[in-house]
Structure formats: structure tokens, C-alpha cells
N, C-alpha and C positions, 0 to 999 in steps of 0.2 A: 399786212404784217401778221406774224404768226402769232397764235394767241398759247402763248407761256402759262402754264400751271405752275406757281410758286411750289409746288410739292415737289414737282421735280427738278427744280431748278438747283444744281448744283451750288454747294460753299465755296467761295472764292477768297483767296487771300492773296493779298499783293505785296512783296518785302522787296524794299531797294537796299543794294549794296553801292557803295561809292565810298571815293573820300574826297570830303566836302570841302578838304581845305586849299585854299590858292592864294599862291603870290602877290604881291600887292601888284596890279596889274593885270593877274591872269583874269582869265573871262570865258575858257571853257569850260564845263563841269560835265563830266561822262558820268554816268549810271547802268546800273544794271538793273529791272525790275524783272524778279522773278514771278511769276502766277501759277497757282497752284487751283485746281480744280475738285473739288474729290466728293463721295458720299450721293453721285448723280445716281445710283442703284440697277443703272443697266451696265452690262460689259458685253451684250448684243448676244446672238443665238435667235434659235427660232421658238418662239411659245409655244405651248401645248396647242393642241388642233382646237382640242373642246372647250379652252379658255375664255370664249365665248369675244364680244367688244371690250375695251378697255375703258373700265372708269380712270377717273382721272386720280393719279396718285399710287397706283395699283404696284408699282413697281415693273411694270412690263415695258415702260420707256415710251420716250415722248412719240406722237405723230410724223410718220418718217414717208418720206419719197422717193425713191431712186431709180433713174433713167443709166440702162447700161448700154452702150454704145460701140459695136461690136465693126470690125472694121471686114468690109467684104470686097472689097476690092480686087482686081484681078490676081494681085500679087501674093494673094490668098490662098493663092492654089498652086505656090512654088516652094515646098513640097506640098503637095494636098493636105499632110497630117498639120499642116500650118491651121488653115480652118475647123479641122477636127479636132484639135486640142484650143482653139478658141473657142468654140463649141461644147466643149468638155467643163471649161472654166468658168462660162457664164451660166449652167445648169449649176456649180458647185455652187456657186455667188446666189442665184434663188433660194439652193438648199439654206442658205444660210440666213435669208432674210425673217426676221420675227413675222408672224403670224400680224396679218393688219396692217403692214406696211404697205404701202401705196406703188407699186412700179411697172417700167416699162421697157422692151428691149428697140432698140435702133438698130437696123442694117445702117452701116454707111460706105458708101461711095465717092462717086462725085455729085450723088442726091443724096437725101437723108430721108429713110423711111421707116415708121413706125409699124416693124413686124407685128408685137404682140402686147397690148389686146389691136392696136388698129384705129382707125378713126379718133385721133388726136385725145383719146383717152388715156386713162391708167386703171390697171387690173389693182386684185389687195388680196394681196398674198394669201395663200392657203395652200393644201393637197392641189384640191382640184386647177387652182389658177398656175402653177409653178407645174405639173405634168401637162397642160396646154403651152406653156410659154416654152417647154419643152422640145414638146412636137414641131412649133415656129423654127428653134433652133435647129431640128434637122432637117426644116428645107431651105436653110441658108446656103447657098452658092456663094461663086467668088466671078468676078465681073464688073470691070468700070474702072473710074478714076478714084481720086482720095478729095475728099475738100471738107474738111473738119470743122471750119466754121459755120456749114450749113448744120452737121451733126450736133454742134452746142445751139444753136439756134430753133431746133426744133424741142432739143432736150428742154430747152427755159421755157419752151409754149409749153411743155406736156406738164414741167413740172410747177410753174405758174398756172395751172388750170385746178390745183388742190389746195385747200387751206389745212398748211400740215408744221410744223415745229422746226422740221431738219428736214432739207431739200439738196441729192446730193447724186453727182456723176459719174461714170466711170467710162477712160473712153481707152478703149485698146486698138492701136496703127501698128504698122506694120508695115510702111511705107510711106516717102514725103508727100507734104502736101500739094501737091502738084498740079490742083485742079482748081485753083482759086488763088489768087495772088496775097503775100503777106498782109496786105494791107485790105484784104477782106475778112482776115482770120482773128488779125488785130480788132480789126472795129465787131466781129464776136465777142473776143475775149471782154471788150468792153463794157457790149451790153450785156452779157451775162454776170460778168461783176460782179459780187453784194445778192443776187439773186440765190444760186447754188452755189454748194462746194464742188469739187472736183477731183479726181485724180486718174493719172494718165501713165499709159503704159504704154513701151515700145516691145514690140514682138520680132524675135531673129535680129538684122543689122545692119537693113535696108533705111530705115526711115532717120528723121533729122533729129537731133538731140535736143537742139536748143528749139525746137518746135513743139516735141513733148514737155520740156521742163519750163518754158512759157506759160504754156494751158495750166499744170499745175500753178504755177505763180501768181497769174493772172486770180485763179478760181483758188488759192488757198489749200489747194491739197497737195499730194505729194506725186512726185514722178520715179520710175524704173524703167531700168530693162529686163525682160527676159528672154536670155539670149538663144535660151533652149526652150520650144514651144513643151515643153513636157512639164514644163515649171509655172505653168499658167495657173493650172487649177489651182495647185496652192496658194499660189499670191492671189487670186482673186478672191479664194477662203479668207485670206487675210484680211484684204481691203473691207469686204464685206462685215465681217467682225466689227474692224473699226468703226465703219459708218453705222453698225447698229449700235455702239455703244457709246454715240455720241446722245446728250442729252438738250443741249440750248445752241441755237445758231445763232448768230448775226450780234455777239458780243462784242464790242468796242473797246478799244485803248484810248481814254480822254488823256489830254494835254491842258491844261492850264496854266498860263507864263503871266509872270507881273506884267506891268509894263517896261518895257525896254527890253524884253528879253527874247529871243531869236532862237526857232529850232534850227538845228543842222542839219539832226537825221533821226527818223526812226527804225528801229530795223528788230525783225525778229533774228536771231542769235542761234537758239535752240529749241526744236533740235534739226532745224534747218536754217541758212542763212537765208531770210527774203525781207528788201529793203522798203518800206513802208512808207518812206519819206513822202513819196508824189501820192499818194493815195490820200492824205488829209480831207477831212471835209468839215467844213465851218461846225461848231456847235457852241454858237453866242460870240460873248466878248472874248477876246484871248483865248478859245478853248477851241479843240479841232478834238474828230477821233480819226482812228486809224482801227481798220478792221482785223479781228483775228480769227474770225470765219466761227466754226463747231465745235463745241466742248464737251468731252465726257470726262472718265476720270482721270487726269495727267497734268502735265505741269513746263511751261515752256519760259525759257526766256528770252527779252526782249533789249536793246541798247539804247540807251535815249541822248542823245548828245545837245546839250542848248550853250548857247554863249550870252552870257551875264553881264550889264553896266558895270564899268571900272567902280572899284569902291575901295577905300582908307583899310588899312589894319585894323583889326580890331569887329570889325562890323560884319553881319551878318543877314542874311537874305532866303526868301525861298525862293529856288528856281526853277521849280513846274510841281504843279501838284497831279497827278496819276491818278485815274481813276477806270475803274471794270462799269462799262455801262451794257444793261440789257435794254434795248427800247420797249418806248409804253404799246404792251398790246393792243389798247384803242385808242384813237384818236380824242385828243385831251387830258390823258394822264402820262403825268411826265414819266422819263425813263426809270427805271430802278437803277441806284449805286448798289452795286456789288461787293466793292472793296476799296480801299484808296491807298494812297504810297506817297510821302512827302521826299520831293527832291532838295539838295539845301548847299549854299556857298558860303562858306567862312573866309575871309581874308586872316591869314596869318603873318608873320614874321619870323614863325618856325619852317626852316629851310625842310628840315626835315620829315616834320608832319607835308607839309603843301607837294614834297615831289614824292612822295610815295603814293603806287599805284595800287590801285584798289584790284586784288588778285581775280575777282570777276572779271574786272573789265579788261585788267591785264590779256587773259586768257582767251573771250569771246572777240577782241580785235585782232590776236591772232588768228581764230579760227575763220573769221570774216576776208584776213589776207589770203589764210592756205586759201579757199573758196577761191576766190579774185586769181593767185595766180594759179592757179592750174589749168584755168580755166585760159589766159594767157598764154602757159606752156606748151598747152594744147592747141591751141589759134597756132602759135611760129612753129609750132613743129609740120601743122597742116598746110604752112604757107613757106615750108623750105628754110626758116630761119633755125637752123640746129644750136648756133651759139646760143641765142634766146631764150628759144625751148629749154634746152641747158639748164641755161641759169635761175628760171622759172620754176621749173620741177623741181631743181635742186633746194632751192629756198621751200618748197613746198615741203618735200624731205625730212625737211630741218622744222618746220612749224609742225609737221606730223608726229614729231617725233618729241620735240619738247612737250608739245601737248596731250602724249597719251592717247593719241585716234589714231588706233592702232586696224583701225580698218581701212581707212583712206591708205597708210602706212602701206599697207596690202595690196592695196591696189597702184598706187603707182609704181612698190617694188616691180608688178608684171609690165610696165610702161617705162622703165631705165634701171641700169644695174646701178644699186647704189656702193659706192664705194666708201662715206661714211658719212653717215645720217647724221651726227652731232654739227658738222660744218655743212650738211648740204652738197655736198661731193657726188656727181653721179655722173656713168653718159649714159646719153640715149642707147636705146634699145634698137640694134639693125631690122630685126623684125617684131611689130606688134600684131598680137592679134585684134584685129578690127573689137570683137565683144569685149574686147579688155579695155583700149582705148577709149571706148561707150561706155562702159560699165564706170569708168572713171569719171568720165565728161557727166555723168547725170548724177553720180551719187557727191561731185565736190561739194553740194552746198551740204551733205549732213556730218551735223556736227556730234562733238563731245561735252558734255556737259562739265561744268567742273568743276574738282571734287572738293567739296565743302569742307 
């Protein structure tokens, strides 16, 4: 376990929105708990050369890892500038690393090998380490198969070999995974788990979508496409950014239920949908967490749905208590609370308090539907079902469009002509562009936030 310096450990505050009141009879109680993060003092960049080690506190940001995972495959070299602007993007992603960071680059294939420093090490950043990892980079080739789960499996030995704060991926394909069957990729995604973060990018418009945006789900990071290899370097500037300006990992979402009381689902909301439910892991009596990976400064939220013991009018109950856990850096002190959030069920006989929806939750179950079906619309329209499709996108449309994600909005305009967004009116589109239909298919789970 990483050992946390309280100095740099980020304020955490957690506020639930809901409305607490039910029917005499009801038993579901939704929530929204928002978490806000702030005041962690990094937002990433590279430190001064001459900055010398980092005492603890210093503001230069926590102890950080990163394995970059560069995909060299044969398919690499169709156009050649495919691999040269991979190449181009993972030198911008070094430029971008803080001084002292821990990392290392992956060729991968249908092996997985650690180009630079080599022998199941990790280099630490500096001038000197980052114009070597350099040179690695231009004697990368393109050759061989794809098989991505050997590449996360080497990434967790390399980055399981440092005792560092924030431990974190990045894996760019460019091609399916074809060199290892799903159910070897899956039982990766596994064991890397809770280990590092992740995030994965698809290159041009060759490779699977729901292959890339797994790995991110799995591994808590985010997934893209860039469907023009000239767009690399920037998004990897970006990624990199983020992952330096992350400051605590391995934060928890605690659950605490009276007894009788039943989760449904946990589910992060924003600013992506990803459903958390199966991820539980005991912590005591009644208390489970649920992981939400790396935190710098930002603010995301979460849906919590439990079902509550019938109860009379009048009476009142709490039905999970929320809490931000950091675990105990050594063995025998317990975890640090962060923050905590009270869930709560009131029986009414006010028709009117009990059926009004609470405008959070209103809005994040829609954004959770758009998600779901597009995702749908897309499946029948790839399996010939056009009425389906249709009627899928069309309702997409319409949840687009009430909610103000006026980016999604954009994107399936270039996937069906709409004819009027207020009812979900649309047909399909006789010709899509393949990067448009992708560009859709990976960005449905990001949402809109909403507006307070």
C-alpha cells in the first residue's frame, strides 16, 4: 500500500441530493452524492530540472508511476505515419512527466516488452532519462499480433515493483485484439484491478470499441478515439496532464445499510456513466466500498439506489451512510474518513412531497438511459435491425437534447438526420462515416453535469 503524506492529501467533501420522502409503502430511495476534491496543490507539469528530490509536502505532488503502452503491431505500419505519430505522442507524454516520476515504455504485440529502461525496471524522469526513452522510441518497428492483456500484465509487474502514491497506464491500439482470446484479456483486466489506473486510446478505425472502453472501465480511466493519427500528441499531452495532477489513489466509496436494507446499484454518473455495483468489497458489518480509483483537483458524481423496510407514516430512517475512505498506509492503522454523506427515508402522506423527483437524480437517470441506448441503437443498427436502431437513437435524441449534452447531441446528429429532437424524430443515416459511428460508440458514457 502506498504510503499517503497527510500534506498532500486533498479536502474531500461529500453532499447528497435526494428526496427523502416515500409513500407509505415505497421502498426505493435514489440519491445523488456528489464529491468534490480540491486544494491537492498539483495540476501536473514537469518540475524544474534542478529541483533537486522531493521532500514530502513541497507541493510538487505525490510519488507517481507511469507505464506507457505503445502498440506496435503490424498494423502499425498501414500508413507508416501511424507509428510516427505514436511515436511523436509518447515523447510529448515524457515531455510532460514531473521531474521524479517513476516510468516506463511497453512495445506491445502479441508479447509485451519493456523497451526503455529494460529489465523489468523503471527509469525517473529527468533531461537525461526522457532523451534515452527517446531514442528507444525511434527504434520502434511495427510487426506481430495485438494481445493487450499480456501488455497490462507486464505494466502491473513494472509498476508493482515501486513503492509510489499514484500508479497509472496508458495504452494506445490501433487494432483488435486478436492475439488472445476475450477471456484472457478479461482475467487481465482483473488482476490489474485496484492495482493502477488506466486509460486507453484507440488509433484510426481498425480496432474494437468495446475492447478499448472495457480496459478503461475495468482500470477506472477514461477511453477515446483518435481517428486522425495527427491528434495523438495532443491527447497524450492531455492524458499526461491529468495523470500528473492526480494527488491520492485507491479512494473508496463506503456503504453503510441498517439492517434490512438492500443495495441496488452503485454507479458513477459523472462525468462518465460506469456501474459499480459488482465491484463491492466487504468492509465489516453492513459496509462494502466501491472504488473510485485517483483524485486530483475535480469533482464527480455518483448514484446510489438502496431499497428500505416497509414503514407506517410518519417515521423515519437512515438508509446508508456514505463515506470517502483513504486506506491505512501501514498495517494496523485504520483507514482515514475523508468525508461522509447521510442518506435518509421519510414516510409521508404528502402525495406531493413523496412523488417529486429530486432534479439530480431526475437528470443522471436520464443521462445513464442516453448511455444504455445508444449503445443499443448501435448494436441493431450493426446487426441490420434499422426499425430498432431508429427508435433507439431516436429516444437518444430526445434525452440529448432535454438534458443539454449538446456534445453527444453532435455526435449522433453525424449518425441519423434528425427530424425533431423535442419527440426523438430521426432516420437513420444511408451512409455513416465508420470514425463517426466510433467516435459515438466510445464517447456515450460521457456525461453532462447538472446544472445546479
Amino acid at each position: 500500500m502506498a504510503n499517503f503524506s497527510k500534506s498532500h492529501v486533498p479536502q474531500f467533501s461529500v453532499e447528497v441530493y435526494q428526496n427523502a420522502y416515500l409513500p407509505e409503502g415505497g421502498r426505493e430511495v435514489n440519491a445523488i452524492i456528489t464529491v468534490t476534491s480540491t486544494g491537492g496543490g498539483t495540476t501536473g507539469g514537469v518540475a524544474p530540472a534542478d529541483a533537486g528530490p522531493r521532500p514530502v509536502g513541497s507541493g510538487r505532488g505525490p510519488d507517481a508511476a507511469v507505464v506507457l503502452m505503445v502498440d506496435c503491431s503490424g498494423s502499425m505500419d498501414y500508413p507508416p505515419t501511424k507509428l510516427r505519430n505514436a511515436r511523436d505522442a509518447t515523447a510529448a507524454a515524457l515531455d510532460t512527466l514531473r521531474d521524479g516520476t517513476r516510468f516506463a515504455v511497453v512495445a506491445g504485440t502479441h508479447l509485451a516488452k519493456d523497451v526503455y529502461p529494460g529489465n523489468g525496471r523503471l527509469a525517473t524522469a529527468d533531461a537525461q532519462t526522457r532523451a534515452q526513452a527517446k531514442d528507444a522510441l525511434r527504434r520502434l518497428t511495427a510487426g506481430g499480433g495485438t494481445a493487450i492483456g499480456t501488455w497490462l500484465r507486464l505494466a502491473d509487474r513494472l509498476l508493482g515493483s515501486v513503492d509510489v502514491d499514484i500508479r497509472h497506464g496508458i495504452v494506445l491500439t490501433d487494432g483488435r485484439n486478436e492475439h488472445e482470446s476475450p477471456e484472457d484479456l478479461r482475467a487481465a483486466l482483473d488482476a490489474c484491478a485496484g492495482r493502477f489506473t488506466c486509460d486507453a486510446r484507440g488509433v484510426g478505425t481498425d480496432w474494437e470499441v468495446k475492447e478499448v472502453t472495457a480496459i478503461a472501465s475495468a482500470l477506472l480511466g477514461s477511453a477515446d478515439i483518435v481517428a486522425d493519427p495527427a491528434g495523438l500528441a495532443a491527447d497524450f499531452t492531455r492524458m499526461m496532464e491529468n495523470a500528473m495532477g492526480k494527488e491520492v489513489a485507491d479512494v473508496a466509496l463506503r456503504l453503510w445499510n441498517p439492517v434490512g436494507v438492500e443495495i441496488v446499484f452503485v454507479k458513477q454518473v459523472a462525468p462518465t456513466v460506469v456501474d459499480l455495483t459488482d465491484r463491492r468489497t466487504g468492509a465489516g458489518p453492513r459496509a462494502g466500498d466501491y472504488p473510485t480509483g485517483s483524485w486530483g483537483d475535480e469533482s464527480r458524481d455518483y448514484h446510489v439506489c438502496v431499497r428500505v423496510p416497509e414503514a407506517g407514516i410518519g417515521q423515519e430512517m437512515l438508509a446508508a451512510r456514505v463515506s470517502l475512505i483513504l486506506p491505512s498506509a501501514s498495517a494496523g492503522e485504520p483507514p482515514q474518513t475523508l468525508s461522509q454523506g447521510l442518506v435518509r427515508a421519510v414516510w409521508t402522506d404528502d402525495m406531493v412531497a413523496s412523488t417529486s423527483i429530486n432534479p439530480q437524480v431526475a437528470h443522471y437517470t436520464g443521462q445513464a438511459e442516453l448511455a444504455q441506448v445508444i449503445q443499443q441503437g448501435l448494436d441493431a443498427r450493426k446487426s441490420g435491425d434499422f426499425d430498432g436502431a431508429t427508435a433507439k437513437l431516436g429516444r437518444a435524441v430526445q434525452l440529448a437534447s432535454v438534458s443539454g449534452n449538446a456534445d453527444t447531441a453532435k455526435l449522433l446528429a453525424k449518425v441519423v438526420d434528425v427530424v425533431d429532437a423535442v419527440t426523438g424524430t430521426v432516420r437513420l443515416k444511408a451512409r455513416v462515416a465508420e470514425a463517426d459511428e466510433m467516435t459515438l460508440e466510445t464517447r456515450s458514457t460521457k456525461t453532462v453535469r447538472v446544472k445546479k
